[in-house]
Phi, psi and omega in degrees: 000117165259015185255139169208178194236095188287103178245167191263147173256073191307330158319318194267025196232145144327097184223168184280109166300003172269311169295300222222135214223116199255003166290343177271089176200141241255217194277336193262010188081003164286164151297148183283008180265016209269322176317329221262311204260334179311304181349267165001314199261315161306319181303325166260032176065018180258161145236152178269122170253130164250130173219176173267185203272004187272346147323275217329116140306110185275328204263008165238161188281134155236174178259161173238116226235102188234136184264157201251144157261083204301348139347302196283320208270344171272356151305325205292145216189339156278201177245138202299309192259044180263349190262338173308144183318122179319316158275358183291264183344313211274309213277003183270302178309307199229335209239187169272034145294122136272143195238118179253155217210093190274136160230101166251354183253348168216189198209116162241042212285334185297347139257356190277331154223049135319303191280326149354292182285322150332296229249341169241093193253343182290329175234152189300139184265012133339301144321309206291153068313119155204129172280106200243162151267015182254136200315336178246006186333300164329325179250359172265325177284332170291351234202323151268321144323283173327293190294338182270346136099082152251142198301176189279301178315322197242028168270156178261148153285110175256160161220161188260103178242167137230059184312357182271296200321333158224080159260313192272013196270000171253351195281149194284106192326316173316346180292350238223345182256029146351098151336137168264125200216198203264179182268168167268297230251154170274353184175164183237139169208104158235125212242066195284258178301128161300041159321135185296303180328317199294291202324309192296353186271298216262344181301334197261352168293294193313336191299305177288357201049024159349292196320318214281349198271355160226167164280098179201133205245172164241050207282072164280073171319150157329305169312326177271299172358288193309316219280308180303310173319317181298311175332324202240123191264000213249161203252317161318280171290030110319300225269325172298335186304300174337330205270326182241017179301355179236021148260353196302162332262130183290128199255135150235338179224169206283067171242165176284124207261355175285348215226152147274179211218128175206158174092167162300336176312329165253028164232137224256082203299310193294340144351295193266007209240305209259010199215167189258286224221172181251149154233089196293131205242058173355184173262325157246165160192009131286133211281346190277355167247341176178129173271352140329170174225108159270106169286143176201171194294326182320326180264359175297286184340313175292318183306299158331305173273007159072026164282128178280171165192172177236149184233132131241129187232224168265177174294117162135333198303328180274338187285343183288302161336285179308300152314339155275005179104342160293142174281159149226219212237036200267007164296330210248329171218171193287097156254039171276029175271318176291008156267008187259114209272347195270086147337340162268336209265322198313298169289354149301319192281333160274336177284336175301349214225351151314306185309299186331303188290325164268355183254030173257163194259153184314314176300326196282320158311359170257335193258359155318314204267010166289330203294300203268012191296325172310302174294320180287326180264003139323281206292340196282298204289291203326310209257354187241338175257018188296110182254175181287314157337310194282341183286313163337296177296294198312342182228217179254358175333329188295329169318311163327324208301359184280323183281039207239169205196000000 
């Protein structure tokens, strides 16, 4: 092979540990999209070098692969590569260097990237890669471009990946193989960080009375409890709020609800073993927080457990889903929720089609998941055999290949 695709081995380097974050990277020490693209890449005569920086061919292009911690960056008020190695900079500034900017597991493009273009002024934003999960990135950076009427010259490159889909591939599967026995619960809903969608999700189950009829937790601390309540105008979640403020924060299974909870170690299987179907509280889903469509381990999670579900997310999700080769539920449930663009209509519509579900009997519901036993072992084989080809295709990886050298 004489072509190769240079990436820097971001461990052996100077970095801000406040922006970026270098541990998400896998046992030989790549980014995790580097597994999805090798085949590939070989297969076109490349080879992936991770190297240190005393490696890098500087008279060729390489990447600089920082996964971000986006939290940090809207406070930040320096310039985003100062902590970095002095030739790092230089070769950023001037050189052949790219700075890929990884969100790949979650997606905050309605500020992020503003605060991108905000924030990076020291380097060609030409340079800039930034890499997301969110499903429509392309056309929301395109749809941003337009409105700020930035030139051709002073674009950044996004790709698009959904790299949580083999986050989990390593994991012993057997956790995942569970009996079916009988139910308590009509649905599983966890609802950890208190997000206004979440809160506003389960104040309106309560509202219906909902609650007892599923597993379903919240993590609103004490400390919040006043603040979200002022917070919430809809007269309907006033009332649900009302029904469970001296239950806050609902706990279901023992884990800490002030944190964040990712991987299997949080997901509480006999949950899903004791309830029919999930109704997964996505990390967004109001548009005042993010206009994206985002894969996270959350909506994996039901698929894994052979869970029917409902996702609130942003309008799409399922088409997305469905595009990626998943089946969903629209025999069995109402899912004319993912066409609704309207964040209040959205969330009605889905807590209306909660009801719906819960107030069918325990038979009919068995002789449902009987029904529905093809589609859970479909999206299950679909999501464990989830190849790097399919990661490949499915997304923009294919793109790298413009650094290639």
């Amino acid at each position: 092979m004489n072509k190769s695709l240079q990436i820097l081995d971001i461990t052996t380097s100077t970095v801000d540990t406040d922006l970026y974050n270098i541990t998400a990277v896998n046992s030989r020490r790549d980014p995790y999209w580097v597994e999805f693209i090798e085949q590939h890449a070989k297969e076109a005569g490349v080879e992936i070098k991770i190297l240190p920086l005393h490696e890098i061919d500087l008279t060729k292009k390489w990447i600089i692969n920082v996964d971000i911690n986006a939290w940090n960056w809207y406070d930040h008020k320096g310039s985003v590569i100062e902590k970095f190695d002095a030739l790092i900079q230089q070769e950023l500034k001037i050189g052949h260097a790219h700075l890929m900017l990884n969100h790949q597991c979650e997606s905050s493009t309605n500020s992020f990237l503003e605060i991108i273009y905000k924030r990076i002024k020291d380097i060609p934003l030409h340079k800039i890669i930034y890499m997301a999960a969110a499903a429509d990135i392309q056309d929301i950076h395109n749809n941003f471009v337009y409105k700020n009427k930035i030139s051709s010259d002073k674009k950044i490159t996004v790709l698009y990946v959904h790299h949580v889909y083999k986050r989990f591939s390593t994991i012993n599967l057997s956790f995942f193989d569970y009996p079916r026995t009988r139910k308590i619960k009509k649905y599983l809903s966890l609802n950890r960080i208190a997000r206004d969608h979440r809160v506003a999700l389960v104040c309106l189950l309560a509202e219906k009375n909902l609650i007892d009829s599923g597993f379903v937790s919240l993590g609103l601390m004490p400390h919040e409890i006043d603040k979200a309540y002022r917070a919430i105008k809809d007269p309907a979640q006033r009332e649900g709020f009302k029904k469970i403020k001296n239950n806050l924060p609902l706990q279901v299974d023992n884990v800490d609800l002030s944190i964040n909870q990712f991987q299997t170690n949080s997901l509480p299987i006999v949950f899903y073993q004791q309830s029919y179907f999930s109704l997964v509280s996505s990390t967004f889903a109001f548009q005042d927080d993010e206009i994206s469509v985002g894969f996270t381990e959350k909506e994996i999670k039901p698929i894994l457990a052979r869970h029917p579900f409902i996702i609130f997310n942003r309008p799409g999700v399922l088409k997305h889903l469905q595009n990626m080769g998943f089946l969903t539920f629209e025999r069995w449930v109402d899912e004319s929720y993912d066409l609704e663009n309207n964040d209040d209509r959205r969330l009605k519509k889905i807590v209306d089609e909660v009801e719906r579900l819960c107030n069918l009997s325990f038979e009919e519901w068995d002789l449902m998941l009987d029904e529905m036993a093809p589609v859970l072992a479909h999206n299950y084989n679909r999501l464990v055999n989830y190849t790097t080809e399919h990661c490949y295709f499915n997304s923009d990886l294919k793109k790298l290949l413009y650094y290639v050298s």
